[in-house]
C-alpha positions as CSV (number, residue, x, y, z in Angstrom):
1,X,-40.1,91.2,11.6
2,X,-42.8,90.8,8.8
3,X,-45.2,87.8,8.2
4,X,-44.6,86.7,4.3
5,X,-48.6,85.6,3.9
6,X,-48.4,83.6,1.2
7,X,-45.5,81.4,2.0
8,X,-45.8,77.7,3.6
9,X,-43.2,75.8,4.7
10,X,-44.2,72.3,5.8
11,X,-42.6,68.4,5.8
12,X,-44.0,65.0,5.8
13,X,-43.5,63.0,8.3
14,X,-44.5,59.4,9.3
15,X,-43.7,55.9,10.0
16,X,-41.7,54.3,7.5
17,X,-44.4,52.9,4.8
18,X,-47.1,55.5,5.8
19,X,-47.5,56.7,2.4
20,X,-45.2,60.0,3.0
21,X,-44.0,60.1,-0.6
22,X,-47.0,58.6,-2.2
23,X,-48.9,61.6,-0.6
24,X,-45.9,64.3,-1.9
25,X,-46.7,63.0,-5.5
26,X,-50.1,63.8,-5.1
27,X,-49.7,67.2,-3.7
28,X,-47.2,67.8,-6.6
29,X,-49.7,66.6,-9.5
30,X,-52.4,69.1,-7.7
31,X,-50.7,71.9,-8.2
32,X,-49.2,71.0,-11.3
33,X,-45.5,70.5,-10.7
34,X,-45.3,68.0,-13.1
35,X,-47.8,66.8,-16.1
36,X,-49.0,63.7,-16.0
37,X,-46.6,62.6,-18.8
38,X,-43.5,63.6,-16.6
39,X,-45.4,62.3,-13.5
40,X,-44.1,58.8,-11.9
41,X,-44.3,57.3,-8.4
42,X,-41.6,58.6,-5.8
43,X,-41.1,61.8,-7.5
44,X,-38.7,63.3,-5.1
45,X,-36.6,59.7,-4.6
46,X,-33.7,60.7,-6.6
47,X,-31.8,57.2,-5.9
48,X,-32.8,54.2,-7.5
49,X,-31.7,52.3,-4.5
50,X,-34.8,54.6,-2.6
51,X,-37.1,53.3,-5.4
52,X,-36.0,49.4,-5.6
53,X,-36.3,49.4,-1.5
54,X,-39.5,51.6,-2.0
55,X,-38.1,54.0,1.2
56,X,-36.6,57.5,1.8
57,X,-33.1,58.0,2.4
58,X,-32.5,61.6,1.5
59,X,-35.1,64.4,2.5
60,X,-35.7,66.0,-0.7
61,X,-37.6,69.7,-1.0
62,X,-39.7,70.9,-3.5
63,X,-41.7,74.2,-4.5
64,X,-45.0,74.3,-6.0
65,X,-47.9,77.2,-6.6
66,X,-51.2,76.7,-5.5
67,X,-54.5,79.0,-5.6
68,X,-56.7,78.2,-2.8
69,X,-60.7,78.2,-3.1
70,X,-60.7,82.1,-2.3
71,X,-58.5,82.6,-5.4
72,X,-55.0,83.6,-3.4
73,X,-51.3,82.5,-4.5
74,X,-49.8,80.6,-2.1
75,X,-46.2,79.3,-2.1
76,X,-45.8,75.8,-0.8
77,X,-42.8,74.6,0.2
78,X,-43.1,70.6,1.1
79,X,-40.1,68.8,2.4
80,X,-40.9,64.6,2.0
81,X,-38.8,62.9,4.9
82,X,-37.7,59.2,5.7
83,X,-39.3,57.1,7.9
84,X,-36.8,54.6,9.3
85,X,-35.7,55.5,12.5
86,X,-31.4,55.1,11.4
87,X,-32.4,58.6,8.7
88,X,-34.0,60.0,12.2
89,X,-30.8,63.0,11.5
90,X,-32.6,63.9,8.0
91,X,-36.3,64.3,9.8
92,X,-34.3,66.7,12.0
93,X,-33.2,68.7,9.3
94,X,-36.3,68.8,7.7
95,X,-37.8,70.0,10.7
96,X,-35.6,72.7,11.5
97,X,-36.2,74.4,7.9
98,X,-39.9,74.5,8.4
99,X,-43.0,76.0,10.8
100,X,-45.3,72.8,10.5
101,X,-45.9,69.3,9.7
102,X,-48.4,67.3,8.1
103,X,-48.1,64.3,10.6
104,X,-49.5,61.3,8.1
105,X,-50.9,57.8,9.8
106,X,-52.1,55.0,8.0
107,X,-55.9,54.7,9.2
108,X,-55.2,50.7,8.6
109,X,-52.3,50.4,11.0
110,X,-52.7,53.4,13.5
111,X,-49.7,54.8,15.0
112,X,-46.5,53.2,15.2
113,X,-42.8,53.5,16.8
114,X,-41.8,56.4,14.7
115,X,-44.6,58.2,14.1
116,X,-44.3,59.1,18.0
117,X,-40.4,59.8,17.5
118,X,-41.2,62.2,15.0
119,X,-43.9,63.8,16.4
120,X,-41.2,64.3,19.5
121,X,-38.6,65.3,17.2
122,X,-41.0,67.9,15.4
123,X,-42.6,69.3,18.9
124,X,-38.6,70.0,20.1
125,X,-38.1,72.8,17.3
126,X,-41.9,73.9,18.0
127,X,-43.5,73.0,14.8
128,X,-47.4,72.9,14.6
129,X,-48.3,69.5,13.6
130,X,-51.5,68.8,11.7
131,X,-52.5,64.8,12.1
132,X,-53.9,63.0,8.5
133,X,-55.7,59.8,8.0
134,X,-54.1,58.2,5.2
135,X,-55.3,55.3,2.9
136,X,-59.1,55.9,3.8
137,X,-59.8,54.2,0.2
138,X,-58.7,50.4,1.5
139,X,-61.6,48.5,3.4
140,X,-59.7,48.1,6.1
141,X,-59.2,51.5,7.1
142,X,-60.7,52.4,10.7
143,X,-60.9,56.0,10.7
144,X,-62.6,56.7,13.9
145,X,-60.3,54.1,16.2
146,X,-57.1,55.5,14.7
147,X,-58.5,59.5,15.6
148,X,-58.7,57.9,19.0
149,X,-55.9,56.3,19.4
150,X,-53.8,59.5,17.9
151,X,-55.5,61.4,20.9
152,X,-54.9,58.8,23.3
153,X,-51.1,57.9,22.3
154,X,-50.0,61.0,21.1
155,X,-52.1,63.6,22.7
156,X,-52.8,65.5,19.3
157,X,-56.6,66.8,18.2
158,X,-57.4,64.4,15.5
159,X,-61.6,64.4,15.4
160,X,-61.4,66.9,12.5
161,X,-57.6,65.4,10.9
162,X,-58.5,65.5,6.8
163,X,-59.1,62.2,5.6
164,X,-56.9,61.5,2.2
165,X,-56.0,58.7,-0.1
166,X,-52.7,59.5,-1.3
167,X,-52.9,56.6,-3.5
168,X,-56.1,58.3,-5.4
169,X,-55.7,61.6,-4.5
170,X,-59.4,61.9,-2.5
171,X,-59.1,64.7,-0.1
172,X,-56.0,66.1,-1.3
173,X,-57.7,69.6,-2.0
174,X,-59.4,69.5,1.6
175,X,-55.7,68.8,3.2
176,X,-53.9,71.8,0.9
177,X,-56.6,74.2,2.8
178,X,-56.0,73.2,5.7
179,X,-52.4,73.2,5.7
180,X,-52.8,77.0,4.7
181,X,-55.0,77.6,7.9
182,X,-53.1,75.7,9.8
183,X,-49.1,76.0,9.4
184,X,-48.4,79.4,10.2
185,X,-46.4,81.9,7.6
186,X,-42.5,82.0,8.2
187,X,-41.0,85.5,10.0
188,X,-38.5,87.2,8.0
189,X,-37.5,90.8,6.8
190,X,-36.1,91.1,3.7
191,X,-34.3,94.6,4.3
192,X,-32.2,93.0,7.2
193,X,-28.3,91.5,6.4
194,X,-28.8,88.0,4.9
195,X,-29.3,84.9,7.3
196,X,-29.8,81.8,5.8
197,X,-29.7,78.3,7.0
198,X,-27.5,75.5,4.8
199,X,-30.1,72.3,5.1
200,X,-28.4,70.0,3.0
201,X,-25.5,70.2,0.8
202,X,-24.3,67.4,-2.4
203,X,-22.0,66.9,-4.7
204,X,-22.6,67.8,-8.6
205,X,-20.0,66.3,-11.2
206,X,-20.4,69.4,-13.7
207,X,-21.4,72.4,-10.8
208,X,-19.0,71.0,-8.0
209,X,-21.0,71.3,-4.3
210,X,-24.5,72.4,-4.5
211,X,-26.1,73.8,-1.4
212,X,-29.7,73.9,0.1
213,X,-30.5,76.6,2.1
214,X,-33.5,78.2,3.9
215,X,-33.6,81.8,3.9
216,X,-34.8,83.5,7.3
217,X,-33.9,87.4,6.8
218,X,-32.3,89.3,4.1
219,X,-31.8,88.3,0.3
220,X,-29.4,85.8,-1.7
221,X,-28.5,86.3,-5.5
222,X,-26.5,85.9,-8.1
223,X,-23.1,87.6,-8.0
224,X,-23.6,88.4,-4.4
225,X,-20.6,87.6,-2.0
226,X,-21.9,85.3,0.7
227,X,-19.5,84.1,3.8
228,X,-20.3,80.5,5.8
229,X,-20.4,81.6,9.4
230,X,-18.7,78.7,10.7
231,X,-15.6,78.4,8.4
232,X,-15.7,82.2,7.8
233,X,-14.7,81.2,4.1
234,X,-16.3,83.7,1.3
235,X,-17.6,82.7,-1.8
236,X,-19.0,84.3,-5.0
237,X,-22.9,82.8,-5.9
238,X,-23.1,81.7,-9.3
239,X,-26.7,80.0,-9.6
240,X,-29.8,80.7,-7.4
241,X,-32.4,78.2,-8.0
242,X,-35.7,76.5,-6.8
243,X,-37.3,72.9,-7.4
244,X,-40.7,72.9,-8.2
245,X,-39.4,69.9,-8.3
246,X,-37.0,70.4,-11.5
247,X,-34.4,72.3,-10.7
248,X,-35.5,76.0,-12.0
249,X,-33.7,79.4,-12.3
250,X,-34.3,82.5,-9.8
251,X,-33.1,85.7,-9.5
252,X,-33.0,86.0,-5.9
253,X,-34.4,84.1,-2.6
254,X,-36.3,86.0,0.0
255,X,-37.1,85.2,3.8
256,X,-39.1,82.4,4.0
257,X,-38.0,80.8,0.8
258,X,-36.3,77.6,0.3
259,X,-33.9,76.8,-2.4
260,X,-30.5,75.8,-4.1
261,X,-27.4,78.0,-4.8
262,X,-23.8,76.8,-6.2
263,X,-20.7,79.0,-5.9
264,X,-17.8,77.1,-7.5
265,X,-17.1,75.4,-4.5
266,X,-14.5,72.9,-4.5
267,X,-13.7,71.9,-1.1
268,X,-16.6,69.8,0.5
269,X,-15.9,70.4,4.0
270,X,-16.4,74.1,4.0
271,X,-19.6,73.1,3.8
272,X,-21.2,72.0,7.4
273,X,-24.6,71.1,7.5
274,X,-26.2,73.4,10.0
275,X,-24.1,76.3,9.1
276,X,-25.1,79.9,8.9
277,X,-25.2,82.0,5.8
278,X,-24.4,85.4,5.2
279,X,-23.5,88.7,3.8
280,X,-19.7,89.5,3.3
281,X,-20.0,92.5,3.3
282,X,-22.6,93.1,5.9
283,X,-22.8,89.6,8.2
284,X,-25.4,89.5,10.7
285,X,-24.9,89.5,13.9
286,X,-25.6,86.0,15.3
287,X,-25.4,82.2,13.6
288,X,-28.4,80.7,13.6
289,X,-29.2,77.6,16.0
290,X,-28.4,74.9,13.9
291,X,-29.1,71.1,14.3
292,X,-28.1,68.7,17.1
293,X,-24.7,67.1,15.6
294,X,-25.6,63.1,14.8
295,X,-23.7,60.7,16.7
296,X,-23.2,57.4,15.2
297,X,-24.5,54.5,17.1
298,X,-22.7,51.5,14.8
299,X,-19.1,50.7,13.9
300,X,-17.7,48.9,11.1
301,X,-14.2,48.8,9.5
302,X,-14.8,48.8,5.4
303,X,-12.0,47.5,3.2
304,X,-11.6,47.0,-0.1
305,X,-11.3,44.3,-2.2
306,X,-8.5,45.4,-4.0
307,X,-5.8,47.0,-1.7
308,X,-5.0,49.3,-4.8
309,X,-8.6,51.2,-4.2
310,X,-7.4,52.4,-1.2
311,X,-7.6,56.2,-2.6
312,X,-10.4,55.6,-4.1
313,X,-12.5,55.0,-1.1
314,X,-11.2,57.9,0.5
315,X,-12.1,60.2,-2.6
316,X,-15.5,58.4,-2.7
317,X,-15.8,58.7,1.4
318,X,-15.3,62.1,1.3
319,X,-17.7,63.0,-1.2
320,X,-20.3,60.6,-0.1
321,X,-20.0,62.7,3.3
322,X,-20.9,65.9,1.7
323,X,-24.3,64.3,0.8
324,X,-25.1,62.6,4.5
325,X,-23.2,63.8,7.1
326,X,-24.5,61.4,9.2
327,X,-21.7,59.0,9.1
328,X,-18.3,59.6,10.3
329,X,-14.9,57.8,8.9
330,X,-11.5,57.6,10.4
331,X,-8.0,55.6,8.2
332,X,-7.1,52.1,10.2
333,X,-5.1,49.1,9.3
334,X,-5.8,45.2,9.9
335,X,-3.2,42.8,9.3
336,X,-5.5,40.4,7.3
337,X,-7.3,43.2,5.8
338,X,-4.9,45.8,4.6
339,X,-5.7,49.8,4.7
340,X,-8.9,50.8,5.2
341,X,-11.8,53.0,6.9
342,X,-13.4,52.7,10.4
343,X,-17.0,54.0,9.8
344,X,-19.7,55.3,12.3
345,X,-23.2,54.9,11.0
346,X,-26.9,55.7,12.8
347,X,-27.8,52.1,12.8
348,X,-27.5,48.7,10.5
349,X,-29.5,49.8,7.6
350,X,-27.8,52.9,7.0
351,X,-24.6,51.2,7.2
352,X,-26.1,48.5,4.4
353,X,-27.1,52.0,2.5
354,X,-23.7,53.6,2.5
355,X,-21.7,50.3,1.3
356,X,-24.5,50.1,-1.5
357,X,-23.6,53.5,-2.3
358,X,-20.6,53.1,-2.0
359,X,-20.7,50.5,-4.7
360,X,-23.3,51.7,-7.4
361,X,-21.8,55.5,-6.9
362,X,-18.1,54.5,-7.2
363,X,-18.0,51.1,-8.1
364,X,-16.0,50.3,-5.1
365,X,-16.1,46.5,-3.9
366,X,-15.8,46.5,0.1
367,X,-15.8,43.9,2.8
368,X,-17.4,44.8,6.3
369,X,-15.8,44.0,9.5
370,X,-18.8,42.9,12.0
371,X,-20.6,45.5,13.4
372,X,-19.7,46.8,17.0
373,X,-20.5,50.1,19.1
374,X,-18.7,52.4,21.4
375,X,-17.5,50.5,24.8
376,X,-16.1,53.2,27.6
377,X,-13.0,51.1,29.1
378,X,-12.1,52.4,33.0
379,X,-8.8,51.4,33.0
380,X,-7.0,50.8,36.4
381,X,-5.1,53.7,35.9
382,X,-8.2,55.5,36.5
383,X,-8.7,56.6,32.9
384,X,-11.0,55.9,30.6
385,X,-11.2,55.4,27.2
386,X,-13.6,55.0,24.0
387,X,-13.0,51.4,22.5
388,X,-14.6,51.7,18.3
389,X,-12.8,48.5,17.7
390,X,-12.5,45.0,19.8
391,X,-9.0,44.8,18.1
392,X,-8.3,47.8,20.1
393,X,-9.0,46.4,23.5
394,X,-6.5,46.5,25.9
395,X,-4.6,43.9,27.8
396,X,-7.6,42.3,30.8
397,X,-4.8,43.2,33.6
398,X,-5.1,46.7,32.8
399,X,-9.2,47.3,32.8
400,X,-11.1,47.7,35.6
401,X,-14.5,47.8,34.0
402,X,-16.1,48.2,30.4
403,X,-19.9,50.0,30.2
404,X,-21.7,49.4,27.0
405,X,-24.2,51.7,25.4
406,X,-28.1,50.6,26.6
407,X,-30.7,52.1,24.7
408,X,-34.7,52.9,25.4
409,X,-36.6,50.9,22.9
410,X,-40.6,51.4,22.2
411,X,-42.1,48.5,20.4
412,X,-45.4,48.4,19.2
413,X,-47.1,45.3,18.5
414,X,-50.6,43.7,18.2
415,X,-51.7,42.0,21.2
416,X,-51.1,38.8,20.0
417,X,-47.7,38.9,19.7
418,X,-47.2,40.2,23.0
419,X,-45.6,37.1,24.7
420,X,-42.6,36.6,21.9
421,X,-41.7,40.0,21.9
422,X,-41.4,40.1,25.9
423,X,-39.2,36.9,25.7
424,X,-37.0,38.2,22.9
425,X,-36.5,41.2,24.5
426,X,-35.9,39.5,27.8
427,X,-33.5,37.1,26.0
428,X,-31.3,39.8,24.9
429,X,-30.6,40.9,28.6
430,X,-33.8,43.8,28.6
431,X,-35.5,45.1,31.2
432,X,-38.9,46.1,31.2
433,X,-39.7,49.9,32.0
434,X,-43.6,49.9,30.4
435,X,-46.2,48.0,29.0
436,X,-49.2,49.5,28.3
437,X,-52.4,48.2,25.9
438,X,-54.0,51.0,23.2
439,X,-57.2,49.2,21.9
440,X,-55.8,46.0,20.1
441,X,-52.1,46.4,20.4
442,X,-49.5,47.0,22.9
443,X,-46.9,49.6,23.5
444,X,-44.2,48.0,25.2
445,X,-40.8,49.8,26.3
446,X,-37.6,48.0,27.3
447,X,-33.7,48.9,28.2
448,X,-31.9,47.1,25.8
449,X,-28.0,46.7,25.2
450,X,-27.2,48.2,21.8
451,X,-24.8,45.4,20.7
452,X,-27.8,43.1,21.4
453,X,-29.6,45.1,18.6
454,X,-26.8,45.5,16.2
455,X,-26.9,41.6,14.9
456,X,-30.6,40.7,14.2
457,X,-32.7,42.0,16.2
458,X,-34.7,44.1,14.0
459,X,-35.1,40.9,11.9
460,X,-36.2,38.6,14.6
461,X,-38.6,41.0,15.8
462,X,-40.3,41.7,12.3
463,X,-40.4,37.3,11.7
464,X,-41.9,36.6,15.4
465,X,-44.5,39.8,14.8
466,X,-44.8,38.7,10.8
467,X,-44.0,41.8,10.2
468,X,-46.7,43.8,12.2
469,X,-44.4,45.2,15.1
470,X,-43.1,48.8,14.5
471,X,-39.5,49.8,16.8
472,X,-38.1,52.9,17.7
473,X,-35.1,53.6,20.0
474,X,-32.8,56.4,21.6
475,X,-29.8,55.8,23.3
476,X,-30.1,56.1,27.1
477,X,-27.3,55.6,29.2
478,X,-24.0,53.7,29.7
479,X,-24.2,50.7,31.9
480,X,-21.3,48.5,33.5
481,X,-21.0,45.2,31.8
482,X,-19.8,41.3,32.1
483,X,-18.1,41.8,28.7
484,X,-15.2,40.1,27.1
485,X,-13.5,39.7,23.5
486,X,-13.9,37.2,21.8
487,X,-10.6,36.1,19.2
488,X,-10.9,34.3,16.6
489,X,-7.4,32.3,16.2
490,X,-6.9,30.7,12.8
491,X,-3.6,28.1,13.0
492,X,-2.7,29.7,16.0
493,X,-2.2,33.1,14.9
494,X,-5.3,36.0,15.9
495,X,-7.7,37.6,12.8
496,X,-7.8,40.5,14.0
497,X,-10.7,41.9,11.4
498,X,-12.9,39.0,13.2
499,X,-12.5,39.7,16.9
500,X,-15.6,40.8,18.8
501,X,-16.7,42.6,22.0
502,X,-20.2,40.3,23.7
503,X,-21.7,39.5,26.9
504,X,-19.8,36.7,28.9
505,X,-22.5,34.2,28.6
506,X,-23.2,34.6,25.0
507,X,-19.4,34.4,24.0
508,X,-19.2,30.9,23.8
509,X,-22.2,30.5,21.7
510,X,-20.9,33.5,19.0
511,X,-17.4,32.3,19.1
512,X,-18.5,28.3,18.1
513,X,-20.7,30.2,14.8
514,X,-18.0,31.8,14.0
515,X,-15.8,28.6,13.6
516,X,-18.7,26.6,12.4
517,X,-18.9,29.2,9.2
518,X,-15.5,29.6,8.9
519,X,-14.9,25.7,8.3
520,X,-17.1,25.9,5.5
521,X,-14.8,28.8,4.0
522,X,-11.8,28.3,4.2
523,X,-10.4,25.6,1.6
524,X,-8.9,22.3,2.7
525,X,-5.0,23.1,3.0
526,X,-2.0,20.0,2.6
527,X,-2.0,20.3,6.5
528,X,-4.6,20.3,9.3
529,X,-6.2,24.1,10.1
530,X,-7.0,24.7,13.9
531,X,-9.7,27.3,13.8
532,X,-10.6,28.2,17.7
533,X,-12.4,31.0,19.6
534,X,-10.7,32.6,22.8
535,X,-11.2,34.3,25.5
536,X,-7.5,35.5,26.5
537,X,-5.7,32.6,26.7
538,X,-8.8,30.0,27.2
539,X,-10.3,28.2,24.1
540,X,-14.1,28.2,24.1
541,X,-14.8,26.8,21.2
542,X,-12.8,24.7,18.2
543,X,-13.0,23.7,15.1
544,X,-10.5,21.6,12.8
545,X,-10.3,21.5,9.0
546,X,-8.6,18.3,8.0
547,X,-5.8,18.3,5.5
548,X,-5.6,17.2,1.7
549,X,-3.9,13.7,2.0
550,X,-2.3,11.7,-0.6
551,X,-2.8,7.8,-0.5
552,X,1.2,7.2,0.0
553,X,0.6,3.2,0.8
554,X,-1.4,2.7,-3.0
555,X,2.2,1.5,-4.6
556,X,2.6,-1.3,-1.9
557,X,1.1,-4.6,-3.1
558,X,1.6,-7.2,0.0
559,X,4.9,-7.4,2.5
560,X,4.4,-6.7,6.1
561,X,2.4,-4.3,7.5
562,X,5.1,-2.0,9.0
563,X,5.9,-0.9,5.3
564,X,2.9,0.9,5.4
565,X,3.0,2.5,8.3
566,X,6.1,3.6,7.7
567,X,5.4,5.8,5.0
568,X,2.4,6.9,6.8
569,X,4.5,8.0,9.6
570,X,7.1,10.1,7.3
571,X,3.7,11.4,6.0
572,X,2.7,12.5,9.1
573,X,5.8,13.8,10.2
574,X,5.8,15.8,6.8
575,X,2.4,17.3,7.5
576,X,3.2,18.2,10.8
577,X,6.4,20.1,9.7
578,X,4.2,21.8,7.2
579,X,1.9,22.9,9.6
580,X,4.9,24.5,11.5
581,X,5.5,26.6,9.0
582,X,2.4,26.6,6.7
583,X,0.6,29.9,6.1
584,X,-3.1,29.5,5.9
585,X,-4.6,32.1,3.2
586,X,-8.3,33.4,3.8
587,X,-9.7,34.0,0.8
588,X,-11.7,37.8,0.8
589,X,-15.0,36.0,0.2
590,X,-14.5,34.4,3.6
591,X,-14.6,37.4,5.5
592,X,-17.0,38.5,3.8
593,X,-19.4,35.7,4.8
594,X,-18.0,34.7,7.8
595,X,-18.9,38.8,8.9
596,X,-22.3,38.0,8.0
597,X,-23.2,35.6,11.3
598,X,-25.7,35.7,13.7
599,X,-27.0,33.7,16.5
């Protein structure tokens, strides 16, 4: 195996709001990517949804040429990664293609939940991580405390970490020459058969599937037949390209190098992320390792509007799943909902990303079933099973226990905040593994119960902290539960799109929302609407929408009083009769909101 010297293959990682693709820009107007004309902010955010929300969803790669002070060409190849911990699957991605990362912390805020979850994620495929003190420019900035506290928290040399400004590009030149001392050159050997790892792969309306690849040994080119490992389909290349970051020609790719190829490929799920590429004619002898597969943490069903979209959303699924494979779908059917999709996501911002998506990208109008994740049922028939949907649950004679996901949360949070955050946490049934102080904040960790999280926690947090708390979690183990379903029964009859899987003593509480919202959605019918919540067969909690009544006494002018209550009687016998038979029709926009509660 040969060192190629003058190749560097590094990403950016960081907290979310660390100033990952801020610094990326800057790095790209150094070496001239782009001019200054062509140059805007979040180069290498493709979405607009990624520029309105100002974050990284996609992990985007681009190449740029750079002479260093000793007058060498180097090759840079910079990956720029999200920071939200539900896009924690692209971070591993980006990892996985690369031999370092520039690890960037805001020298105003220090280090946060995900900056450690990264630097974990980037230390499990061995990368060498170079620390950088970001926004050294603001008056606020505490250089020296934040070196400390990278050594203290993370354990990572950071007396001598380059000190930048991505926003005015001070000390960009100073961290390009240390990358090149610092991130080693990739291994490869270019006379070997071809070995190339598929990073990322996306749909193109005029190309069909365009693919992202890393090359380890060997060469790629145009015309050359190249087979995908794991589907052991062949296909013919037809464009080799690089970014740099518009999308650019090349003959070939080399070990080391980092680009795009398309091969008229139709099908999108011959195409696995994580796949190994090679020679048809001469494979290699071994896949590469490729990336842990994601498992989705948060279910939802998604609907659409329109019953009539129904292939639509499957077409638009299907491609969306080329681009993040991150989420998983499966077909189901509710009875007040119609056809639609049962979707795994990483978390409750990603989920709010794909439907967005979903709608600017294919203009498909959807309604969200409330969010739930994976229970394990033990039934007593000694099996168990995986319950995705409440609506699924089976009858309460037949389970012997349910265990719900709990989850390892890290929390960081300025001192003064310390007290709320232990009571929130403590109020959503946590328990307290670690508390520790770092200068003026605190790290504190907590088992949580992931269907606690999946409401509003994130939100509460953020509003109780004003925004100065940072959160991070892994799943940790399953845990027996107190756990029941909640129906919601509207005129008697179950909604089955509304049922819900919580904690015993939370139930009633959820299940009285739920009504409360509901009687301010559904319109007033010619009869009287029972809305109740259920546990089984016990109502916890009701609600009643009172019916549209006509004045039938206005005509009588004087007689006895029994006239009148006569004809309210027949009325009332009327409505009652109507109610027997009387459908009540939930408009879409109800479930909609209704799907929208929390506590």
């Amino acid at each position: 195996m040969k060192q190629i010297k003058n190749i560097r293959n590094f990403s950016i990682i960081a907290h979310i709001d660390h100033g990952k693709s801020t610094l990326a820009d800057r790095i790209i107007q150094f070496c001239g990517g782009l001019t200054d004309r062509e140059m805007k902010e979040q180069v290498l955010d493709n979405m607009d949804l990624e520029r309105e929300r100002g974050i990284t969803i996609k992990a985007q790669t681009v190449r740029l040429e750079y002479k260093s002070k000793d007058n060498k060409d180097f090759i840079l190849n910079l990956m720029d990664t999200p920071g939200h911990v539900d896009f924690g699957y692209e971070v591993s991605r980006s990892l996985a293609a690369c031999e370092g990362s520039v690890l960037v912390v805001d020298s105003t805020q220090g280090v946060e939940a995900q900056t450690l979850a990264n630097v974990y994620q980037a230390i499990d495929v061995d990368n060498e991580i170079l620390p950088v003190l970001n926004t050294i420019d603001l008056p606020s900035a505490e250089p020296e405390k934040v070196s400390e506290q990278i050594e203290e928290v993370i354990g990572l040399q950071a007396q001598n970490a380059p000190r930048i400004s991505a926003k005015t590009g001070e000390g960009i030149e100073t961290l390009l020459e240390r990358i090149i001392d610092f991130i080693p050159s990739p291994i490869g050997n270019k006379d070997e058969s071809l070995q190339a790892l598929l990073i990322d792969s996306w749909y193109d309306s005029y190309l069909g599937v365009m693919i992202l690849l890393r090359v380890r040994n060997g060469e790629i080119f145009k015309g050359q037949k190249i087979r995908f490992m794991s589907s052991k389909i062949s296909y013919q290349v037809e464009r080799v390209g690089i970014f740099s970051p518009q999308p650019k020609m090349a003959q070939s790719l080399g070990p080391g190098e980092i680009g795009f190829i398309t091969a008229s490929i139709k099908n999108s799920s011959d195409c696995k992320v994580g796949d190994t590429i090679t020679d048809d004619r001469l494979p290699c002898s071994e896949p590469l390792p490729g990336f842990k597969p994601s498992t989705p943490v948060v279910f939802c069903g998604l609907f659409p509007l329109d019953s009539s979209e129904f292939n639509h959303l499957r077409d638009s699924l299907e491609k969306l799943s080329l681009n993040d494979s991150s989420f998983s779908f499966e077909a189901e059917t509710s009875a007040a909902l119609g056809f639609g999709y049962r979707c795994g996501f990483l978390g409750l911002l990603h989920m709010e990303i794909i439907r967005e998506r979903l709608f600017r990208e294919f203009n498909l109008e959807l309604i969200a079933t409330a969010p739930s994740v994976i229970y394990k049922v033990n039934l007593t028939k000694g099996v168990q099973k995986q319950l995705h949907n409440p609506a699924d649950m089976p009858d309460v004679t037949n389970i012997e226990s349910i265990e719900e996901p709990w989850i390892k949360a890290t929390i960081l949070t300025p001192d003064e905040y310390t007290g709320a955050v232990l009571s929130l946490c403590t109020d959503r049934r946590g328990i307290q593994i670690e508390l520790r102080y770092t200068g003026s904040r605190t790290m504190i960790v907590y088992l949580l119960p992931l269907n606690e999280i999946v409401f509003d926690f994130y939100d509460r947090l953020k509003s109780i902290t004003k925004g100065f708390a940072s959160f991070d979690y892994a799943i940790e183990e399953y845990r027996k539960g107190d756990l029941v379903r909640v129906s919601i029964l509207v005129n008697n009859e179950s909604v089955d799109a509304l049922a819900m899987i919580v904690h015993r003593d939370r139930a009633e509480i959820r299940g009285r929302s739920i009504c409360i919202r509901l009687k301010e959605l559904i319109p007033r019918q010619l009869f009287k609407i029972a809305l109740q919540a259920a546990i089984g067969g016990k109502i916890i909690a009701r609600e009643t929408i009172s019916a549209l009544r006509k004045d039938v006494t206005a005509k009588c002018y004087g007689g006895d009083v029994t006239r009148k209550r006569k004809l309210l009687e027949k009325q009332k016998a009327g409505k009652k009769k109507m109610r027997q038979f009387g459908n009540v029709d939930i408009p879409q926009t109800a479930f909609f909101e209704a799907l929208k509660i929390t506590d």
